[in-house]
PyMOL Python script that loads the backbone (N, CA, C, O; Angstrom):
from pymol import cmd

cmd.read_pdbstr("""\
ATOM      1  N   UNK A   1       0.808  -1.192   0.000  1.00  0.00           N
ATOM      2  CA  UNK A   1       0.000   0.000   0.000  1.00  0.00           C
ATOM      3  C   UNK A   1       0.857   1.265   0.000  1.00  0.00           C
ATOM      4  O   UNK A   1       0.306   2.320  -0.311  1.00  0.00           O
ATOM      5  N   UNK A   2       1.915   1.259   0.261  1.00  0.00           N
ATOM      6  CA  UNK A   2       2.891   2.458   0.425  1.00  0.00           C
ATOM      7  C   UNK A   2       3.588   2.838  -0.668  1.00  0.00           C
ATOM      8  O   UNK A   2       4.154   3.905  -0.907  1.00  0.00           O
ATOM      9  N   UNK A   3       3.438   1.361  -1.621  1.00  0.00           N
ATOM     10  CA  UNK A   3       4.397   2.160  -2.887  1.00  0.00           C
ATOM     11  C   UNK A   3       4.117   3.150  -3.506  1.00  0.00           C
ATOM     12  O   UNK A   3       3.088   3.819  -3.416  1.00  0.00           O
ATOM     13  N   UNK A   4       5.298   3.358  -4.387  1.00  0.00           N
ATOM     14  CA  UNK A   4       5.515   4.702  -5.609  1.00  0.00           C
ATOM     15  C   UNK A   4       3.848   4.006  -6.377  1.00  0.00           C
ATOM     16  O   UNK A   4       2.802   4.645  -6.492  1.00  0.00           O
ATOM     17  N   UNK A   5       4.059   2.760  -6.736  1.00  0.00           N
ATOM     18  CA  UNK A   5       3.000   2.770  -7.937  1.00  0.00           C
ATOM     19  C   UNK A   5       1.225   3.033  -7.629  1.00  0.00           C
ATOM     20  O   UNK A   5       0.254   3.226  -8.360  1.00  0.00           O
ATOM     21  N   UNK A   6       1.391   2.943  -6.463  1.00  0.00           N
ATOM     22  CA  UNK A   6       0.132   3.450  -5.342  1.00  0.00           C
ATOM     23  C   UNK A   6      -0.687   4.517  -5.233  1.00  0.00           C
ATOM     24  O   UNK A   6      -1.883   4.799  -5.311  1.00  0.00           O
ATOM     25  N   UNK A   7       0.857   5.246  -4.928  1.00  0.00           N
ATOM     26  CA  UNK A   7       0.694   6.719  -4.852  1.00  0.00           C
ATOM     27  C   UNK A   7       0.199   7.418  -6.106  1.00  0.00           C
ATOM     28  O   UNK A   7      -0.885   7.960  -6.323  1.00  0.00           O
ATOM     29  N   UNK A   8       1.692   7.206  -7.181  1.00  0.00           N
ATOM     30  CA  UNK A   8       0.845   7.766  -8.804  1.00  0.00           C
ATOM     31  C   UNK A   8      -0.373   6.806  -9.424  1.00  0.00           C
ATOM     32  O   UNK A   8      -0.737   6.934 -10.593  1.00  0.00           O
ATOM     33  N   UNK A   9      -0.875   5.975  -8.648  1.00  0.00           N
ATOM     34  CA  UNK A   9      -2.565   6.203  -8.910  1.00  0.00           C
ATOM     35  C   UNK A   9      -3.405   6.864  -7.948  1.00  0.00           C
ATOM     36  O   UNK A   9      -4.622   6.978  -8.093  1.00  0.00           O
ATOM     37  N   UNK A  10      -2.646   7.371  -6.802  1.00  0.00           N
ATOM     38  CA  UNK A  10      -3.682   8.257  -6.060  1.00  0.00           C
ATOM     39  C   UNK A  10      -3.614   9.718  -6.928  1.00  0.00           C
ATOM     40  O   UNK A  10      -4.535  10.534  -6.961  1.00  0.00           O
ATOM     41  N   UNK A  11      -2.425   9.844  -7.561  1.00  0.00           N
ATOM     42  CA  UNK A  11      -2.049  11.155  -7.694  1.00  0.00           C
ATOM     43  C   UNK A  11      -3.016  11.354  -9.372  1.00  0.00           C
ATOM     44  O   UNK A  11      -3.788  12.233  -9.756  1.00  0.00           O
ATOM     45  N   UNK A  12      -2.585  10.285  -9.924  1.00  0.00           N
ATOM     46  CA  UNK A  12      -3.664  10.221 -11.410  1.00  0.00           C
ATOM     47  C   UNK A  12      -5.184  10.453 -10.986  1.00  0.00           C
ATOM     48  O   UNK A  12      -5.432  11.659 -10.968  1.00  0.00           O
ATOM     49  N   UNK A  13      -6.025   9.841 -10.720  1.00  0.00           N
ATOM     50  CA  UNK A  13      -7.218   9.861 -10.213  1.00  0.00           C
ATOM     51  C   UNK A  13      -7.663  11.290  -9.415  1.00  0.00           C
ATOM     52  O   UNK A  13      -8.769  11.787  -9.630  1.00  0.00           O
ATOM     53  N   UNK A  14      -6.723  11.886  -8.500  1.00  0.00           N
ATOM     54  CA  UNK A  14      -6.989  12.675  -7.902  1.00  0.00           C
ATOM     55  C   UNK A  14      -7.845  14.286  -8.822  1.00  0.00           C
ATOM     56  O   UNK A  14      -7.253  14.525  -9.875  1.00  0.00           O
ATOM     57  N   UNK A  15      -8.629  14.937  -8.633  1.00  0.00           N
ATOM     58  CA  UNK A  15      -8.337  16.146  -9.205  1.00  0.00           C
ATOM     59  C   UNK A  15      -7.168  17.009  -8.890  1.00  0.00           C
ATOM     60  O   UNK A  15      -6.267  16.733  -8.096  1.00  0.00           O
ATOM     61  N   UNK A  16      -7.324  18.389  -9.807  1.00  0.00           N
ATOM     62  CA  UNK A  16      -6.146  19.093  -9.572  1.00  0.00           C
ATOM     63  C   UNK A  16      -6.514  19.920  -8.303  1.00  0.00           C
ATOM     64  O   UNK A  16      -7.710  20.116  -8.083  1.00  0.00           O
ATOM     65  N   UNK A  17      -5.611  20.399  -7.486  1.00  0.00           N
ATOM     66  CA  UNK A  17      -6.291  21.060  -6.119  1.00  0.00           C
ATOM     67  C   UNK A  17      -6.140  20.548  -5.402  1.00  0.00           C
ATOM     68  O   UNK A  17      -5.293  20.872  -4.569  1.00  0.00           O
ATOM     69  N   UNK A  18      -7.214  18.919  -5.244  1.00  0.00           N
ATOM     70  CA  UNK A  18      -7.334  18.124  -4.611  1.00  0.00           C
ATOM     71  C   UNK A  18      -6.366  17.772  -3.318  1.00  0.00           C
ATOM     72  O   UNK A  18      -5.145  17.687  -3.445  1.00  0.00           O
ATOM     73  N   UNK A  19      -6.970  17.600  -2.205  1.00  0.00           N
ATOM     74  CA  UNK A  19      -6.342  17.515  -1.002  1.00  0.00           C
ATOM     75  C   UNK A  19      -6.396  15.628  -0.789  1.00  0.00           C
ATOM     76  O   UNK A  19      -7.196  14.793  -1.210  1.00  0.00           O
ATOM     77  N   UNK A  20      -5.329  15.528  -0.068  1.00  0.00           N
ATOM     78  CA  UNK A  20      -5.123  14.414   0.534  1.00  0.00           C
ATOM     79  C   UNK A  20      -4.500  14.095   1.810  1.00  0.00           C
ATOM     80  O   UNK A  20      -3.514  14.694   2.238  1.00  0.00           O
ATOM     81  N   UNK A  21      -5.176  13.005   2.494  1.00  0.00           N
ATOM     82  CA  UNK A  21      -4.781  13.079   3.399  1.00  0.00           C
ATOM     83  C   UNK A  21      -4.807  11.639   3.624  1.00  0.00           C
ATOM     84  O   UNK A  21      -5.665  10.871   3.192  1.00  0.00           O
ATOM     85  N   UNK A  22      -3.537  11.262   4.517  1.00  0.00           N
ATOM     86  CA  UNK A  22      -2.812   9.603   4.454  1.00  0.00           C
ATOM     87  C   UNK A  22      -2.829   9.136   5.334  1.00  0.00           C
ATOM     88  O   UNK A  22      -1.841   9.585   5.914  1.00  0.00           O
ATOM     89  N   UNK A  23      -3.278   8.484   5.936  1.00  0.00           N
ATOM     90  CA  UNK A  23      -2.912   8.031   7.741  1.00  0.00           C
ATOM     91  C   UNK A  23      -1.946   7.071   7.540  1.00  0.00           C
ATOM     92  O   UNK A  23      -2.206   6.101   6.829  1.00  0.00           O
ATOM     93  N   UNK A  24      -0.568   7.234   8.207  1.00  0.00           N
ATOM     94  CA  UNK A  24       0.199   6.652   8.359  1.00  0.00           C
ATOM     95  C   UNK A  24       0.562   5.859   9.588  1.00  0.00           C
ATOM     96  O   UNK A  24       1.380   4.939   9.568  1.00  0.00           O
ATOM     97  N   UNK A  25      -0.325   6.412  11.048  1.00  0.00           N
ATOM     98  CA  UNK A  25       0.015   5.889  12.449  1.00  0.00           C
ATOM     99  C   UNK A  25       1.625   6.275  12.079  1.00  0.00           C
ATOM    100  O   UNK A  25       2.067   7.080  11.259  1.00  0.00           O
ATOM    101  N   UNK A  26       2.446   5.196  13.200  1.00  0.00           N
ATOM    102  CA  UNK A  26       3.149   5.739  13.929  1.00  0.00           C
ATOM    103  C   UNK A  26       4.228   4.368  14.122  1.00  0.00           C
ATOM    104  O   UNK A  26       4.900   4.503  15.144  1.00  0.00           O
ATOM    105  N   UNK A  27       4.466   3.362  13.523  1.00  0.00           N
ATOM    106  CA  UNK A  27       5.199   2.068  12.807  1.00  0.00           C
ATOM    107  C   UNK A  27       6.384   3.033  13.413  1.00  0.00           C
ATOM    108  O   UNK A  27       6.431   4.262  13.451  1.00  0.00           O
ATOM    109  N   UNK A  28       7.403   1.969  13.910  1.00  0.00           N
ATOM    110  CA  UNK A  28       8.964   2.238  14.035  1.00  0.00           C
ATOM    111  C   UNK A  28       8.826   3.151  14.815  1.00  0.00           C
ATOM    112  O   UNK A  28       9.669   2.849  15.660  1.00  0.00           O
ATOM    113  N   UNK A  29       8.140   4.519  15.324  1.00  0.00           N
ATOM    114  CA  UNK A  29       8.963   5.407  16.040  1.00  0.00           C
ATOM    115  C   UNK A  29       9.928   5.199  17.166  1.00  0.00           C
ATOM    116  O   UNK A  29      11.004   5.713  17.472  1.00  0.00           O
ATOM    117  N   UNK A  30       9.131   4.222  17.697  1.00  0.00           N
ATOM    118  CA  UNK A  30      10.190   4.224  18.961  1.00  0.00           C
ATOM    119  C   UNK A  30      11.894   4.014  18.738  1.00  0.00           C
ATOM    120  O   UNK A  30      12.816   4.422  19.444  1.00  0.00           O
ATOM    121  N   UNK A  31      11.928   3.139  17.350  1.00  0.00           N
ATOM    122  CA  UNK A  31      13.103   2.632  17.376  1.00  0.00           C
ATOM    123  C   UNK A  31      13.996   3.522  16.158  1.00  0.00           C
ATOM    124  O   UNK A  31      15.181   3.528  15.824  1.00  0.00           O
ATOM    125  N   UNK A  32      12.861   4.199  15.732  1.00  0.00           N
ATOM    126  CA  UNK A  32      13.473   5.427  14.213  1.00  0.00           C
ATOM    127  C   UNK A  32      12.809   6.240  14.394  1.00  0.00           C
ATOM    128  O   UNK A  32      13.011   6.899  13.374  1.00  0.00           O
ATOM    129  N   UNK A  33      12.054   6.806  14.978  1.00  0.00           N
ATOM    130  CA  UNK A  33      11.943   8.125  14.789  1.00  0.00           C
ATOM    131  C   UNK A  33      10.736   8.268  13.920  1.00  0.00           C
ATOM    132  O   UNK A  33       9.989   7.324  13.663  1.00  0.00           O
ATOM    133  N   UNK A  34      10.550   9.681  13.406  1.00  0.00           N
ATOM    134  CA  UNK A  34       9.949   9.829  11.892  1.00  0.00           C
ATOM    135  C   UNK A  34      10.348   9.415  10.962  1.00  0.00           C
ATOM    136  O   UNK A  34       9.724   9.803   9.975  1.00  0.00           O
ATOM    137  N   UNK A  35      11.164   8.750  10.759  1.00  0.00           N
ATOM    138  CA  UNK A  35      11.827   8.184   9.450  1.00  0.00           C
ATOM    139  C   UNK A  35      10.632   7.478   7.844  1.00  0.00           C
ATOM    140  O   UNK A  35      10.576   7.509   6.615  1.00  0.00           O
ATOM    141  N   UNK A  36       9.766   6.821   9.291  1.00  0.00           N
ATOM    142  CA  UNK A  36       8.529   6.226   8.106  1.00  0.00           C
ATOM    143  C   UNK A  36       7.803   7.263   7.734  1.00  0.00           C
ATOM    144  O   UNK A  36       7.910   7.486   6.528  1.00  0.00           O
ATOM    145  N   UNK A  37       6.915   8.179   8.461  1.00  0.00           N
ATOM    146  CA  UNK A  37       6.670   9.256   7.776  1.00  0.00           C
ATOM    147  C   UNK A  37       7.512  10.519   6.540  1.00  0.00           C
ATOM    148  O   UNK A  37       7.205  10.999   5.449  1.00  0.00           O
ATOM    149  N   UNK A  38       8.685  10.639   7.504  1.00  0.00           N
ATOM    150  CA  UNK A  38       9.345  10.872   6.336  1.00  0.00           C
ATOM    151  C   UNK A  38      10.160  10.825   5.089  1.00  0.00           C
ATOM    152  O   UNK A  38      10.784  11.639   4.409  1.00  0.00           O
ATOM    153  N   UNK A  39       9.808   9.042   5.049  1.00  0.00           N
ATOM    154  CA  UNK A  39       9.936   8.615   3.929  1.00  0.00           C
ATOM    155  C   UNK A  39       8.850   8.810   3.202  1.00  0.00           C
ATOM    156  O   UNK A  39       8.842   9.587   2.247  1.00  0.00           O
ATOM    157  N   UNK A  40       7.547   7.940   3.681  1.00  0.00           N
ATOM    158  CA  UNK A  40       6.443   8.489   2.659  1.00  0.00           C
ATOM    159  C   UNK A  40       5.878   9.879   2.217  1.00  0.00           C
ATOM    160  O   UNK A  40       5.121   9.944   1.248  1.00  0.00           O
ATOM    161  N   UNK A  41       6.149  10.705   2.744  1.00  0.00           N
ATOM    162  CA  UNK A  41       6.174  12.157   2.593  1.00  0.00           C
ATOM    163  C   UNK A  41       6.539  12.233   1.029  1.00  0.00           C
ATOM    164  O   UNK A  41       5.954  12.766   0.085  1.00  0.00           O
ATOM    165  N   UNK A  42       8.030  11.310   1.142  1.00  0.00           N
ATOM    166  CA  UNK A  42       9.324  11.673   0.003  1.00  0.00           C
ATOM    167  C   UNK A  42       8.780  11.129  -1.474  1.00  0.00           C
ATOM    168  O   UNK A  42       8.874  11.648  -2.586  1.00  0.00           O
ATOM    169  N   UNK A  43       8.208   9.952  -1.072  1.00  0.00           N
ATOM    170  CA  UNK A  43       7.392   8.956  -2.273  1.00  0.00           C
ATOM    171  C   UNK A  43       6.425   9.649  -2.934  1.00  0.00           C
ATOM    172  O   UNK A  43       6.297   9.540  -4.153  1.00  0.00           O
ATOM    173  N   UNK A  44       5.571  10.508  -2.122  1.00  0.00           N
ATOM    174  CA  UNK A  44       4.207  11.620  -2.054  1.00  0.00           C
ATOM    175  C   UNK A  44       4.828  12.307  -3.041  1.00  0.00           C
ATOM    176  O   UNK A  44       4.544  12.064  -4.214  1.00  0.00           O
ATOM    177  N   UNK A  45       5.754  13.251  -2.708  1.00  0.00           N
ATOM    178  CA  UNK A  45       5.877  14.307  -3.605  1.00  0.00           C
ATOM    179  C   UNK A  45       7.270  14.211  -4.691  1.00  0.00           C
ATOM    180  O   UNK A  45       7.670  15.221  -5.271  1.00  0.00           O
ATOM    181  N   UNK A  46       8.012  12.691  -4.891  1.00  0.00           N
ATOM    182  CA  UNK A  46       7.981  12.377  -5.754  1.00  0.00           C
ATOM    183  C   UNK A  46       7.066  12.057  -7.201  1.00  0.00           C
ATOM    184  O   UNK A  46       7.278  12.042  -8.414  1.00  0.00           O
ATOM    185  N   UNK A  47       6.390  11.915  -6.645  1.00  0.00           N
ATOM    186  CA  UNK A  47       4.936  11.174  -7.644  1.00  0.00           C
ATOM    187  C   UNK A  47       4.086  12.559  -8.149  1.00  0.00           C
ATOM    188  O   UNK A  47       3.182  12.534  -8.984  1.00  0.00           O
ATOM    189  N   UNK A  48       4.657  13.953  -7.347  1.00  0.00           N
ATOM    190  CA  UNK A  48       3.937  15.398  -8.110  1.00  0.00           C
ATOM    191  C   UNK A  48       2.977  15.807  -6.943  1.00  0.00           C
ATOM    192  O   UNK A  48       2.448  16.902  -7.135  1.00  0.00           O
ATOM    193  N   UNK A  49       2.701  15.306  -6.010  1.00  0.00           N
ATOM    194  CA  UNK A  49       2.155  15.971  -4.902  1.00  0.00           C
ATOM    195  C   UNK A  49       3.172  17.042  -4.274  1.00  0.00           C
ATOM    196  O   UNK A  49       4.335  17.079  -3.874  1.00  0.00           O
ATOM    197  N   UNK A  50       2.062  17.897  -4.416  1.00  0.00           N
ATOM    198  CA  UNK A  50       3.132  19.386  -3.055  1.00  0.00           C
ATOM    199  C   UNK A  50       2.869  18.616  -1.554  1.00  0.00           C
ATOM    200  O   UNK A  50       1.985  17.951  -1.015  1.00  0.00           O
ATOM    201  N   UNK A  51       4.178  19.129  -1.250  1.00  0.00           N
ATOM    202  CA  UNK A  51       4.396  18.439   0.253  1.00  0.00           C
ATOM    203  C   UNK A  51       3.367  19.407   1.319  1.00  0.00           C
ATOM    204  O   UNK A  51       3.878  20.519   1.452  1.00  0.00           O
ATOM    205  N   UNK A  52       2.508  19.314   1.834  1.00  0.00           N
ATOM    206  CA  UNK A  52       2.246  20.375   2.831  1.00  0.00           C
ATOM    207  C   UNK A  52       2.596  19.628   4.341  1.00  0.00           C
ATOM    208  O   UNK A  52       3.450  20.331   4.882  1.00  0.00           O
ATOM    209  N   UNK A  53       2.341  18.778   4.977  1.00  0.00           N
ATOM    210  CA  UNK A  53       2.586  18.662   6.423  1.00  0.00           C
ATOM    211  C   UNK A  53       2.072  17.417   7.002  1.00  0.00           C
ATOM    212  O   UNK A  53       1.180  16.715   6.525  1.00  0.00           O
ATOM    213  N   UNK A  54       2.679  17.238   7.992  1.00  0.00           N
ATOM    214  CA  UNK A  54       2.660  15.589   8.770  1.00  0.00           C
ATOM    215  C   UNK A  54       1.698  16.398   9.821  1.00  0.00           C
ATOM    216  O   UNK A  54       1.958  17.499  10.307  1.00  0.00           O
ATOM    217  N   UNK A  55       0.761  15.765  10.015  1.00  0.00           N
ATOM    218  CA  UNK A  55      -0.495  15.981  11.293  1.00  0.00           C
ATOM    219  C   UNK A  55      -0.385  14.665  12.155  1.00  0.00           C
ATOM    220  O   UNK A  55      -0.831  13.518  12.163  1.00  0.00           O
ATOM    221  N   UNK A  56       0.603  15.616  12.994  1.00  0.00           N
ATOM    222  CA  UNK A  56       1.347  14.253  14.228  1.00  0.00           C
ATOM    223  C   UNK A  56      -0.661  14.171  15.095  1.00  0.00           C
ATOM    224  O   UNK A  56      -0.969  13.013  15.377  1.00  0.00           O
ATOM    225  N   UNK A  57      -1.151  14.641  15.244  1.00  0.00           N
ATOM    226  CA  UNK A  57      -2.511  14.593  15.919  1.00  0.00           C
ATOM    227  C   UNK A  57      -3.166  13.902  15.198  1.00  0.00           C
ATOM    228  O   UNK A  57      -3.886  13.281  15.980  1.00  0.00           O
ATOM    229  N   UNK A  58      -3.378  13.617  14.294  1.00  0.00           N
ATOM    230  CA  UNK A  58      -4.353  12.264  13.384  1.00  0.00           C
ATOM    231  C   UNK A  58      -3.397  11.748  12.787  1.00  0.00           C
ATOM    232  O   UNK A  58      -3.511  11.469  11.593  1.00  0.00           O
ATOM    233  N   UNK A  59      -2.128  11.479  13.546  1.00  0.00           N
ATOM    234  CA  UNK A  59      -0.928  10.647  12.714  1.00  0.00           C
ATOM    235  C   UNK A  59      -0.615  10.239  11.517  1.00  0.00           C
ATOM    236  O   UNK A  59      -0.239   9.089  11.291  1.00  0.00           O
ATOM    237  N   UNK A  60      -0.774  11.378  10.401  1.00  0.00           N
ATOM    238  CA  UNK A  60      -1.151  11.221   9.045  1.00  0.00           C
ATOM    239  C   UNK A  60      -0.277  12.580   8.185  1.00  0.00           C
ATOM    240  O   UNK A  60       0.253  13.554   8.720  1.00  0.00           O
ATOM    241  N   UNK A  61      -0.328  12.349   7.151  1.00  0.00           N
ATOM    242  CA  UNK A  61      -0.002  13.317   6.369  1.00  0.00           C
ATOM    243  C   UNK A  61      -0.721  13.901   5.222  1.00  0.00           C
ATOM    244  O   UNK A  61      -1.344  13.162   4.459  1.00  0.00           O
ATOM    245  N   UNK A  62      -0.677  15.210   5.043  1.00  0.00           N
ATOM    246  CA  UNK A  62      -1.387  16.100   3.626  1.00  0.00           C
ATOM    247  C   UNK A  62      -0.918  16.667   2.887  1.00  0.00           C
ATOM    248  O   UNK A  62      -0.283  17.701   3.092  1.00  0.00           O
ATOM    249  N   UNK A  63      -1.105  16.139   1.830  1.00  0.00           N
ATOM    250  CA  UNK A  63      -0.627  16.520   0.390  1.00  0.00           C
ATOM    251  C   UNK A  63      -1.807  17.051  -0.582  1.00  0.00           C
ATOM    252  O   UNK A  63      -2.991  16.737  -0.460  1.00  0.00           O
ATOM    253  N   UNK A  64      -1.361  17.770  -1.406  1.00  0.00           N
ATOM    254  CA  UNK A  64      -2.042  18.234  -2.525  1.00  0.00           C
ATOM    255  C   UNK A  64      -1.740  18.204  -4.128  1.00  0.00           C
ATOM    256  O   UNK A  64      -0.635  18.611  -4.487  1.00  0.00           O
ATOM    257  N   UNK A  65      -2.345  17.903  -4.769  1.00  0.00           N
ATOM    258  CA  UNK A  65      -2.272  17.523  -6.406  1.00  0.00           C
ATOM    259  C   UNK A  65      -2.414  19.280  -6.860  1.00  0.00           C
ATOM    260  O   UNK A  65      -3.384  20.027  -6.727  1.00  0.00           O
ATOM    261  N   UNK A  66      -1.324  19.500  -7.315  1.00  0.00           N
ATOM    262  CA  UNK A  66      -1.286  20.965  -7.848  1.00  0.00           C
ATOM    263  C   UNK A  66      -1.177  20.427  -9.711  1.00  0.00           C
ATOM    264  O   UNK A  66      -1.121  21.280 -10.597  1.00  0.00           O
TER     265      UNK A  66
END
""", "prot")
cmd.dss("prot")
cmd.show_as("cartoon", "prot")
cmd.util.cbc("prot")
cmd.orient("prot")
């Protein structure tokens, strides 16, 4: 569910504008940190999503299809 090829079908499908938002929870922190979030962040806006922000409070992240 996390891959690149995942994502650029969230990112195809999406409209332009379009907000997204990912729940990622919270996997590894104890032992890494943010690392998983901020890897998938990296995959996100590889694929043409603008990066906007990790929402540590609904343990998730939002991106947008510009």
């Amino acid at each position: 569910m996390y891959s690149k090829d995942f994502y650029e079908d969230l990112y195809r499908v999406l409209r332009k504008n379009g907000l997204l938002f990912h729940y990622t929870g919270t996997p590894y922190s104890k032992r890494k940190g943010n690392s998983f979030q901020d890897n998938t962040m990296k995959r996100l806006v590889s694929v043409g999503f603008t990066k906007q922000q990790a929402k540590p409070e609904t343990l998730g992240l939002s991106v947008i299809k510009r």
